[in-house]
N, CA, C and O atoms as a GROMACS GRO file, in nm:
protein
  448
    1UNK      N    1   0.562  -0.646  -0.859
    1UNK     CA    2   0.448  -0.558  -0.865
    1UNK      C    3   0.324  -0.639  -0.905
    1UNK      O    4   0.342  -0.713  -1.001
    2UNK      N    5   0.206  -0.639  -0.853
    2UNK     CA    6   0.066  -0.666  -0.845
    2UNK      C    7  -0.003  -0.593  -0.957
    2UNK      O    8  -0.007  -0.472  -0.980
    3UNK      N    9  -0.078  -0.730  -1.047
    3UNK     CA   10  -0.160  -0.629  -1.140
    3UNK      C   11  -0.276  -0.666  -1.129
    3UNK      O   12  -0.287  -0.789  -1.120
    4UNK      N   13  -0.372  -0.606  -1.126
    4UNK     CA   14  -0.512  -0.626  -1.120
    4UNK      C   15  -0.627  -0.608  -1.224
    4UNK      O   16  -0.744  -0.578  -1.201
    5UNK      N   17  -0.547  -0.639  -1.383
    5UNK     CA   18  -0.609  -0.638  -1.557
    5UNK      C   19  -0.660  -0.496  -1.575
    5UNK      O   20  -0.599  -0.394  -1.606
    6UNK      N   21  -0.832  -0.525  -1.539
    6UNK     CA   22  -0.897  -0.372  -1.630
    6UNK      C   23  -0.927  -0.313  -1.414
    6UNK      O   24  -0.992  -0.209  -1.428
    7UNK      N   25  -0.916  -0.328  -1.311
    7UNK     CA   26  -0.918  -0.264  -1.242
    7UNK      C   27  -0.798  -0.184  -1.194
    7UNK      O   28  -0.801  -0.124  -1.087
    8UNK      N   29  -0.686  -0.183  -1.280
    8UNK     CA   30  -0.609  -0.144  -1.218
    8UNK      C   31  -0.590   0.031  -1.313
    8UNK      O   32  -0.633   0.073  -1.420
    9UNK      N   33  -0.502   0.089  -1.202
    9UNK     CA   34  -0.501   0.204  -1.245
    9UNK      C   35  -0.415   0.298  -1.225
    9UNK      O   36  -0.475   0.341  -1.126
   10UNK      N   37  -0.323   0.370  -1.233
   10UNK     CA   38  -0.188   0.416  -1.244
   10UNK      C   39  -0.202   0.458  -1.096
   10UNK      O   40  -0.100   0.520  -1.066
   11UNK      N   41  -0.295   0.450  -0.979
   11UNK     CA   42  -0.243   0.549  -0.864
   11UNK      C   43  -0.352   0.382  -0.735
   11UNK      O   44  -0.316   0.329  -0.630
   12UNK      N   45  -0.459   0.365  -0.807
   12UNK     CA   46  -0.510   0.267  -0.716
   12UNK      C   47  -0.581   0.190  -0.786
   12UNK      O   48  -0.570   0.203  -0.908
   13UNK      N   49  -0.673   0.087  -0.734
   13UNK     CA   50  -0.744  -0.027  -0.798
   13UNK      C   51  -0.887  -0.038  -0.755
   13UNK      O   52  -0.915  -0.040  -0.635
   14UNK      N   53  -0.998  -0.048  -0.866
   14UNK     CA   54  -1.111  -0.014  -0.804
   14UNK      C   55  -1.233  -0.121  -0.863
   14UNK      O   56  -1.198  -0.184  -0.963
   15UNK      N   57  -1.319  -0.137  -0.832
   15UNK     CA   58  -1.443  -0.158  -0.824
   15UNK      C   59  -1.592  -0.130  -0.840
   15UNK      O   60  -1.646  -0.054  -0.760
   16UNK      N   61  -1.645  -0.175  -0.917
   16UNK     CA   62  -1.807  -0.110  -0.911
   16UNK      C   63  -1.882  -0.244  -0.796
   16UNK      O   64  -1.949  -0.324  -0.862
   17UNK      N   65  -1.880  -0.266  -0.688
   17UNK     CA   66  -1.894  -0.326  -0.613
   17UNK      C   67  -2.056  -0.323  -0.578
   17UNK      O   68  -2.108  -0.218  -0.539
   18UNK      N   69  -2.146  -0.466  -0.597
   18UNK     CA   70  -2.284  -0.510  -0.538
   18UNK      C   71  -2.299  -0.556  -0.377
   18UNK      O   72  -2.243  -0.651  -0.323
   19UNK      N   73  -2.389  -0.463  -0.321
   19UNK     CA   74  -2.389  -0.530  -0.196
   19UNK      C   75  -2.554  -0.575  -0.182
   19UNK      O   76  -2.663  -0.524  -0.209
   20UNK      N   77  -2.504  -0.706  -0.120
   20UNK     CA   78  -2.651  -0.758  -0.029
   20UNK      C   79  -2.644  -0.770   0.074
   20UNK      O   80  -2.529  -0.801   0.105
   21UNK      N   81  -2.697  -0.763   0.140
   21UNK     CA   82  -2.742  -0.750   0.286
   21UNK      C   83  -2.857  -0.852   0.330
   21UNK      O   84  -2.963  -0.803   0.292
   22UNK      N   85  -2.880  -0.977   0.395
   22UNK     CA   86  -2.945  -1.004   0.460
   22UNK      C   87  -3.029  -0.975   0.622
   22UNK      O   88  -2.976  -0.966   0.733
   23UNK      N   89  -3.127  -0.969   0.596
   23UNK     CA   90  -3.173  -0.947   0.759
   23UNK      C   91  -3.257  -1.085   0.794
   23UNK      O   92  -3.287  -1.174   0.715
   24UNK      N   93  -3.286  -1.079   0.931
   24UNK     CA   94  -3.394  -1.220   1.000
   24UNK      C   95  -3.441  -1.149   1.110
   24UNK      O   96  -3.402  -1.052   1.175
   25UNK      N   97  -3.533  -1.223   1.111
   25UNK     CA   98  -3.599  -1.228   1.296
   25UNK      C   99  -3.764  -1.217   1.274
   25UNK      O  100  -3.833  -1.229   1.172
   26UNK      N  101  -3.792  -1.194   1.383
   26UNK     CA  102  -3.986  -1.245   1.391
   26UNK      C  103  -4.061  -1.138   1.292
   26UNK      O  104  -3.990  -1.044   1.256
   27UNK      N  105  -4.162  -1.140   1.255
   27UNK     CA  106  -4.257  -1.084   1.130
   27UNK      C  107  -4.363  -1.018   1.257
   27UNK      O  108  -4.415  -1.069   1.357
   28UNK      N  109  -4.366  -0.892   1.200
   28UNK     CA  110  -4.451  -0.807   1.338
   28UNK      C  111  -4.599  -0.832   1.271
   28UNK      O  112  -4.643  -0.770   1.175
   29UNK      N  113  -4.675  -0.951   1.351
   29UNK     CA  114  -4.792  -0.961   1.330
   29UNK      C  115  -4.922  -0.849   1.265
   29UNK      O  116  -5.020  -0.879   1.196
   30UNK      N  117  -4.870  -0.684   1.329
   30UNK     CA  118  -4.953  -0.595   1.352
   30UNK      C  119  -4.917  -0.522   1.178
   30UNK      O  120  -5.007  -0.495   1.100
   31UNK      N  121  -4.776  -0.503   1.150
   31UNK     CA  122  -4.733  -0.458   1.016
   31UNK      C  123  -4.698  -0.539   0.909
   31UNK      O  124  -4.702  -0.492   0.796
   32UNK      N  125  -4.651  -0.696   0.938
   32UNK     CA  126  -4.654  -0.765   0.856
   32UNK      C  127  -4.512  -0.770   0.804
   32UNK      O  128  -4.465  -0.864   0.741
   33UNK      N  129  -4.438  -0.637   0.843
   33UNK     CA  130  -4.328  -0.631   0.828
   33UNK      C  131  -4.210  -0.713   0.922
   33UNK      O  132  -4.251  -0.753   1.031
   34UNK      N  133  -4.070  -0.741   0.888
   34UNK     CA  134  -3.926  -0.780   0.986
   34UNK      C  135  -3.875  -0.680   1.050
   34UNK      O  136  -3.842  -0.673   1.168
   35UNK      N  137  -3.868  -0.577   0.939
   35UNK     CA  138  -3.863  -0.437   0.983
   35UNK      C  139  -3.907  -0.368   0.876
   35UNK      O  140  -3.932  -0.416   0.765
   36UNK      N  141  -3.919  -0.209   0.927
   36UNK     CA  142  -3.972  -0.123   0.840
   36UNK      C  143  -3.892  -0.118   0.697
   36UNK      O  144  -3.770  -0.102   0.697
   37UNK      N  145  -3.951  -0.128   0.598
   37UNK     CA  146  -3.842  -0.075   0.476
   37UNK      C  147  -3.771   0.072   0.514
   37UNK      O  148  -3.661   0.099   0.561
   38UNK      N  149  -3.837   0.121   0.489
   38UNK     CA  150  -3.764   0.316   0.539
   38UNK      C  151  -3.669   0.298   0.602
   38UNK      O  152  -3.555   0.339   0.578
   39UNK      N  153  -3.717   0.210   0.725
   39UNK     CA  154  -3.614   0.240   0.842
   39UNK      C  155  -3.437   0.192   0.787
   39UNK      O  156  -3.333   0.253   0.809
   40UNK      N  157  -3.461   0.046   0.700
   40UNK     CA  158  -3.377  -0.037   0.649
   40UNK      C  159  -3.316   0.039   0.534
   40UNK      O  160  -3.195   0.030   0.513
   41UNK      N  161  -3.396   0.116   0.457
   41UNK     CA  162  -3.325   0.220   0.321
   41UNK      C  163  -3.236   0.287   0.452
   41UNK      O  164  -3.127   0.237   0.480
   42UNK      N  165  -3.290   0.406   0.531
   42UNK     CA  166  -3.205   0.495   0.600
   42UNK      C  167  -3.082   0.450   0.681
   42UNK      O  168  -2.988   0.519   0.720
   43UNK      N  169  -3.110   0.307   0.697
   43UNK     CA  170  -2.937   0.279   0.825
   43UNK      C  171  -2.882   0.228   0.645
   43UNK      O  172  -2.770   0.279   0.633
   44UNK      N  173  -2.910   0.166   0.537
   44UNK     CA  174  -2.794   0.135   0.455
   44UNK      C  175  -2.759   0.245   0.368
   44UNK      O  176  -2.650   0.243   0.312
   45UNK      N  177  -2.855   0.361   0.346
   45UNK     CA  178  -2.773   0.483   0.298
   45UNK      C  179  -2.684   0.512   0.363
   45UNK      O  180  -2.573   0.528   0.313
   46UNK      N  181  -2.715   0.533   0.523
   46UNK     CA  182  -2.602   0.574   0.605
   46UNK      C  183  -2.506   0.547   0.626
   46UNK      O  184  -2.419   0.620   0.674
   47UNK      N  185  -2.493   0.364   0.576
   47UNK     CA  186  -2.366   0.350   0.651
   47UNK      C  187  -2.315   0.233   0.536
   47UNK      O  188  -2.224   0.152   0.557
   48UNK      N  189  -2.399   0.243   0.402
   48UNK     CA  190  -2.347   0.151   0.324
   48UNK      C  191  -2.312   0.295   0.196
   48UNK      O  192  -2.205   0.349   0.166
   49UNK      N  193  -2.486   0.325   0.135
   49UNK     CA  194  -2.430   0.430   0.026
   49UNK      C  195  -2.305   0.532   0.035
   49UNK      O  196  -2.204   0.549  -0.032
   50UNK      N  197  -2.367   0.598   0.164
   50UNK     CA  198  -2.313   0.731   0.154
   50UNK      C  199  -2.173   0.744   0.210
   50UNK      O  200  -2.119   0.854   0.201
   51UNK      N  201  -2.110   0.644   0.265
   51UNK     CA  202  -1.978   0.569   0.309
   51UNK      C  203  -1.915   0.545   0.192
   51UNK      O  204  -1.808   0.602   0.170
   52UNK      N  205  -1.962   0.470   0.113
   52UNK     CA  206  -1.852   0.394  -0.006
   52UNK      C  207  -1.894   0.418  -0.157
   52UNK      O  208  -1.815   0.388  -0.247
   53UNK      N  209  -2.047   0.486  -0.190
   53UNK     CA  210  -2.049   0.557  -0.300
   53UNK      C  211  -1.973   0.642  -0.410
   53UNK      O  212  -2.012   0.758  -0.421
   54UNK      N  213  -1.887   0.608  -0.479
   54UNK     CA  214  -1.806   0.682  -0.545
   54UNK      C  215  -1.706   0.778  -0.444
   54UNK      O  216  -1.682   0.898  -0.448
   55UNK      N  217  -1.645   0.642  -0.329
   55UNK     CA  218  -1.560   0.716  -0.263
   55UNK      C  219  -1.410   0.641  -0.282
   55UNK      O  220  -1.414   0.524  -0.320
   56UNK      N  221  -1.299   0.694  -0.260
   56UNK     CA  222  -1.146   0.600  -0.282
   56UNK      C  223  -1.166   0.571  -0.094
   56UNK      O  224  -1.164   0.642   0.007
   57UNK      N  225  -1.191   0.391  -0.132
   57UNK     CA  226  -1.196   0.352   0.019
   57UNK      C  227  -1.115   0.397   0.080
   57UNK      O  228  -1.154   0.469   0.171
   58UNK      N  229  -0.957   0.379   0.062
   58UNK     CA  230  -0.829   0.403   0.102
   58UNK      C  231  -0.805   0.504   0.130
   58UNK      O  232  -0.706   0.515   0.202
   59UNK      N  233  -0.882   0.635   0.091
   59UNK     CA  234  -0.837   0.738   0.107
   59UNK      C  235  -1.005   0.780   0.228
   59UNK      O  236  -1.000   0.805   0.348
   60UNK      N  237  -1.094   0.775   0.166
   60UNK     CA  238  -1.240   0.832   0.188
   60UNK      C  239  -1.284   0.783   0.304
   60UNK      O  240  -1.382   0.855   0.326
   61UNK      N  241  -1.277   0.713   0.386
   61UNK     CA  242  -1.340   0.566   0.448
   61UNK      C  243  -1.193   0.597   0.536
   61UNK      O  244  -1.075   0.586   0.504
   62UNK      N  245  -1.263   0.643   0.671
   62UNK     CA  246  -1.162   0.643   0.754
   62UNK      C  247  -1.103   0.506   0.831
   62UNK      O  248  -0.988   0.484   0.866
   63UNK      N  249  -1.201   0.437   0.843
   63UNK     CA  250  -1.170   0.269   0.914
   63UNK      C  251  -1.066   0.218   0.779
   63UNK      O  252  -0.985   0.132   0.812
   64UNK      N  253  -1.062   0.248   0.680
   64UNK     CA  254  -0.999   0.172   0.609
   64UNK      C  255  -0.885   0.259   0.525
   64UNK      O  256  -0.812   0.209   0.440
   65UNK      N  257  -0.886   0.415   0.571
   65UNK     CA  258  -0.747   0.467   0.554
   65UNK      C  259  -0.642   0.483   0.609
   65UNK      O  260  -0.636   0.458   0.729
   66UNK      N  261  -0.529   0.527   0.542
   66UNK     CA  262  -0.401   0.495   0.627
   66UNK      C  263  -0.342   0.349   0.686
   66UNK      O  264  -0.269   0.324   0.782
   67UNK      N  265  -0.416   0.253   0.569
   67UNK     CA  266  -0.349   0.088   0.661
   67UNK      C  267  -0.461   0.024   0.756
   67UNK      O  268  -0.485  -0.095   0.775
   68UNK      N  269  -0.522   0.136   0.810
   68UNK     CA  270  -0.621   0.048   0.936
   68UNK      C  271  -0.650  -0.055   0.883
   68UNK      O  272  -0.582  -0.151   0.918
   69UNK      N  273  -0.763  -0.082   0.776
   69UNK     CA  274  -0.797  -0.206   0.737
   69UNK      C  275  -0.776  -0.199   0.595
   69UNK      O  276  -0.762  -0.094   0.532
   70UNK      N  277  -0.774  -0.350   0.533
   70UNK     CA  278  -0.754  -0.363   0.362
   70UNK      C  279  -0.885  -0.346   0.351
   70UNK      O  280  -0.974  -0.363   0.435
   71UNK      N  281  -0.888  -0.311   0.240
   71UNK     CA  282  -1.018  -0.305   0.186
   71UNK      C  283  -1.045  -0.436   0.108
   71UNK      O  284  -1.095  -0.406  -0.001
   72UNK      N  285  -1.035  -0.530   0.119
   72UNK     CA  286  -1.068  -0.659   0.098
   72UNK      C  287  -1.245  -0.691   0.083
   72UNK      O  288  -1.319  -0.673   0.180
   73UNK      N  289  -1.289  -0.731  -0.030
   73UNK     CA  290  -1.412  -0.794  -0.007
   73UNK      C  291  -1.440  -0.862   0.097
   73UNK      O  292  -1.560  -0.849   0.125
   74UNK      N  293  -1.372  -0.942   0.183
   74UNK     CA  294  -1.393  -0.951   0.344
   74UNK      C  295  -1.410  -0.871   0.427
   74UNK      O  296  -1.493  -0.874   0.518
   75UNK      N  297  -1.319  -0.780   0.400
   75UNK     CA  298  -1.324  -0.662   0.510
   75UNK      C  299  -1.445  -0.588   0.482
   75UNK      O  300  -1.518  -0.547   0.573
   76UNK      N  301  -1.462  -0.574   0.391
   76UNK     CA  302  -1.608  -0.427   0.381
   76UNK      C  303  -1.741  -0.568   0.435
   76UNK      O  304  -1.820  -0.546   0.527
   77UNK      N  305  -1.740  -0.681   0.367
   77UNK     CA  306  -1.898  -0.704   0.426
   77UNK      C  307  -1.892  -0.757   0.552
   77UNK      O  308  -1.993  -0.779   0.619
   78UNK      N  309  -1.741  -0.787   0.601
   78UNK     CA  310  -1.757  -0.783   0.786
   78UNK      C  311  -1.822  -0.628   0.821
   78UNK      O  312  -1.931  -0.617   0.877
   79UNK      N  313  -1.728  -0.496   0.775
   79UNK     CA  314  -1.742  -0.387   0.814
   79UNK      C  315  -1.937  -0.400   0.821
   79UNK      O  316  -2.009  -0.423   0.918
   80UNK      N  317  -1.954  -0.388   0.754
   80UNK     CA  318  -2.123  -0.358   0.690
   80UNK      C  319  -2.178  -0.450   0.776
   80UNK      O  320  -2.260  -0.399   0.852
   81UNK      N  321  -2.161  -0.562   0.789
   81UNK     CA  322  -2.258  -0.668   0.841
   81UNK      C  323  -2.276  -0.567   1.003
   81UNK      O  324  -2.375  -0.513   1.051
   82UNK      N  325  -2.129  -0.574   1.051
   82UNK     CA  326  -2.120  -0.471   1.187
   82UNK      C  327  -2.209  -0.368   1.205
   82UNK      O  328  -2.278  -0.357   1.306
   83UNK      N  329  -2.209  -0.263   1.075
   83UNK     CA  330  -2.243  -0.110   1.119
   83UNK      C  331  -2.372  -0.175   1.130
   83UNK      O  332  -2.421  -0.193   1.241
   84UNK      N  333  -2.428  -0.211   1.028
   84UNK     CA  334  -2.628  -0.260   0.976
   84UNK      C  335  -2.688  -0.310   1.091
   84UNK      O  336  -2.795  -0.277   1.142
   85UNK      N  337  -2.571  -0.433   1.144
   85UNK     CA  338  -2.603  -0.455   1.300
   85UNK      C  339  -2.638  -0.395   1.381
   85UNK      O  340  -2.744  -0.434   1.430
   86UNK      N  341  -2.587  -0.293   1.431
   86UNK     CA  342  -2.557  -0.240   1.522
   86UNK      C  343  -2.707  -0.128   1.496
   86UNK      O  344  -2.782  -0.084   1.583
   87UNK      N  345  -2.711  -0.115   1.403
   87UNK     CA  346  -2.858   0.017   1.352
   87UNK      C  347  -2.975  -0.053   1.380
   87UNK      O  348  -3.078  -0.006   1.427
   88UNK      N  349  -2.949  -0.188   1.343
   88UNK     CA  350  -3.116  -0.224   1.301
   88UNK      C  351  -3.184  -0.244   1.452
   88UNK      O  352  -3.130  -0.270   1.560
   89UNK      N  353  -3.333  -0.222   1.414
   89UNK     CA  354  -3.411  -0.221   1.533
   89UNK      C  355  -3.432  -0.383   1.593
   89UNK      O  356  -3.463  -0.470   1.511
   90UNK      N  357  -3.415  -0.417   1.730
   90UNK     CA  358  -3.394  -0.546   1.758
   90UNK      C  359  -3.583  -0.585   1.766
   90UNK      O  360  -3.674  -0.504   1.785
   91UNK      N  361  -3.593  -0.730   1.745
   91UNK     CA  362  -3.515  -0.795   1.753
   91UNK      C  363  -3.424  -0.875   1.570
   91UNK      O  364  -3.346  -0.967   1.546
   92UNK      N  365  -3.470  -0.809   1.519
   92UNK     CA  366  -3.414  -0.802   1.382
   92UNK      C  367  -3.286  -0.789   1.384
   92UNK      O  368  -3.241  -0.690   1.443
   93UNK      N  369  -3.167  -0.909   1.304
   93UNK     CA  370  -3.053  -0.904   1.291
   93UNK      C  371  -2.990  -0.916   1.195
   93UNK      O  372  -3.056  -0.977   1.112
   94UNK      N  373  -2.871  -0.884   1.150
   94UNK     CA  374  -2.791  -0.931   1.023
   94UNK      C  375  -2.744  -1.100   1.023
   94UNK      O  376  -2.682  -1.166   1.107
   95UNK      N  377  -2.793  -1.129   0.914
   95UNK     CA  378  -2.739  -1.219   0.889
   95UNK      C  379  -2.642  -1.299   0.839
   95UNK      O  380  -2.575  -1.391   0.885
   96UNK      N  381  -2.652  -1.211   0.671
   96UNK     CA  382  -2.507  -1.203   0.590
   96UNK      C  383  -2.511  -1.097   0.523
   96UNK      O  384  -2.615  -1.036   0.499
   97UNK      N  385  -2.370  -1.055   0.477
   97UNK     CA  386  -2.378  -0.935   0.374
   97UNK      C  387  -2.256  -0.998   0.304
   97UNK      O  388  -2.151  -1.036   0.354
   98UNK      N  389  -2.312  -0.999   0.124
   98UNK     CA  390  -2.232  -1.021   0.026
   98UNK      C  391  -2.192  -0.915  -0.033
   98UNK      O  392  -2.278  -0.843  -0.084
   99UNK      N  393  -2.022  -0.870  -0.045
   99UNK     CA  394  -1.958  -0.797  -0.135
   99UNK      C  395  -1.928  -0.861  -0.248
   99UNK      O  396  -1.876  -0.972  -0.256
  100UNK      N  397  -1.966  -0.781  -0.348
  100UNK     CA  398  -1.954  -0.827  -0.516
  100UNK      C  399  -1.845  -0.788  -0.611
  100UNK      O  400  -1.902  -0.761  -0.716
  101UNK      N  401  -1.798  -0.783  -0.616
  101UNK     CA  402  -1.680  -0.736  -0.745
  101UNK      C  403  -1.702  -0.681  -0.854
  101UNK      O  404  -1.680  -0.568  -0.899
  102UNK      N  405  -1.791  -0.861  -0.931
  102UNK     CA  406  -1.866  -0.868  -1.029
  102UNK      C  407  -1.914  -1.004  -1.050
  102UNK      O  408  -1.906  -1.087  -0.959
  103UNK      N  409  -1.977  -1.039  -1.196
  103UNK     CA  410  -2.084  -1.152  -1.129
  103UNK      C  411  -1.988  -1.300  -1.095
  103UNK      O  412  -2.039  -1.410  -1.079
  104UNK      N  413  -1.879  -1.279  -1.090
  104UNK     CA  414  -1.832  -1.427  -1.030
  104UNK      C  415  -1.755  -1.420  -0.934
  104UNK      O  416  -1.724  -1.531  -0.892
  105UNK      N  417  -1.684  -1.289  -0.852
  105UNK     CA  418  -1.651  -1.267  -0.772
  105UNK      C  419  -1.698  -1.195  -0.647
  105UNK      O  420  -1.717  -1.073  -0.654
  106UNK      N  421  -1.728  -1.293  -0.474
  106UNK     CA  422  -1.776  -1.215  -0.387
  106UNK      C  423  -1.777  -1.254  -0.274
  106UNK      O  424  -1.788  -1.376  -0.266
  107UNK      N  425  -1.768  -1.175  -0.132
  107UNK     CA  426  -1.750  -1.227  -0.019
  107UNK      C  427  -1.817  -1.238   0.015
  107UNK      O  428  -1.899  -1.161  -0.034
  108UNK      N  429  -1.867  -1.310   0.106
  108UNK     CA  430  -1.956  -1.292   0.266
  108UNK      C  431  -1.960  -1.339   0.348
  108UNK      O  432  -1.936  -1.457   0.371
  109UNK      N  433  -1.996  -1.241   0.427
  109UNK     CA  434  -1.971  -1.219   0.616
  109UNK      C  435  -2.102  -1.303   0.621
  109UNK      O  436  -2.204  -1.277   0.558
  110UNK      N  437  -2.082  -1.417   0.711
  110UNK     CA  438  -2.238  -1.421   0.779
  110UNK      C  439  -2.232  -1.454   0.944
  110UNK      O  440  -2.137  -1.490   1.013
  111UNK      N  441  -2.383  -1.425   0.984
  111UNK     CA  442  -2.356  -1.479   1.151
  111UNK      C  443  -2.314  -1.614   1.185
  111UNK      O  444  -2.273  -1.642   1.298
  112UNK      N  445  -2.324  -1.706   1.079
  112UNK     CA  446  -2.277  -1.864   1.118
  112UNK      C  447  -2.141  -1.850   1.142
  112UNK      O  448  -2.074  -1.948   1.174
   0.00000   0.00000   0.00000
């Protein structure tokens, strides 16, 4: 049996997990902006907060219930790097996204 110290817990094992998110691409001469902030709050509420916010991945988080995927600090900032991708307005892209644990433990996905 697998123990995981102060995350572990008589039914599952959990996390207060930090995410960063990198973005890139050209600076819109006219706004000054990469992309809009707003626009960038609304695709990571969508698909970072309101996804994994005080949810049981395993159970809450359909890509990652029932076995589909571990919930691995790999797996969520591949997942994320994907969804953020896929939202953001081009030509603006993801670059990396770091999952955190805590401050000495953390993954990240990047485009390299």
């Amino acid at each position: 049996m697998a123990t995981f110290g102060a995350c572990a817990w008589p039914n599952f094992h959990g996390h207060s997990y930090v995410c960063d998110v990198t973005v890139s691409g050209p600076i819109d001469e006219k706004t000054g902006f990469l992309v809009d902030l707003g626009v960038l709050d609304r695709i990571l509420k969508q698909h970072v907060k309101d996804r994994f916010d005080h949810r049981n991945i395993n159970l809450d988080v359909p890509e990652f219930a029932d076995g589909k995927l571990v919930p691995t600090g790999e797996n969520l900032a591949r997942y994320i790097f994907e969804r953020v991708d896929e939202e953001l307005p081009k030509p603006a892209k993801v670059q990396r996204v770091t999952v955190g644990e805590d401050d000495t433990l953390s993954a990240t996905y990047s485009r390299d």
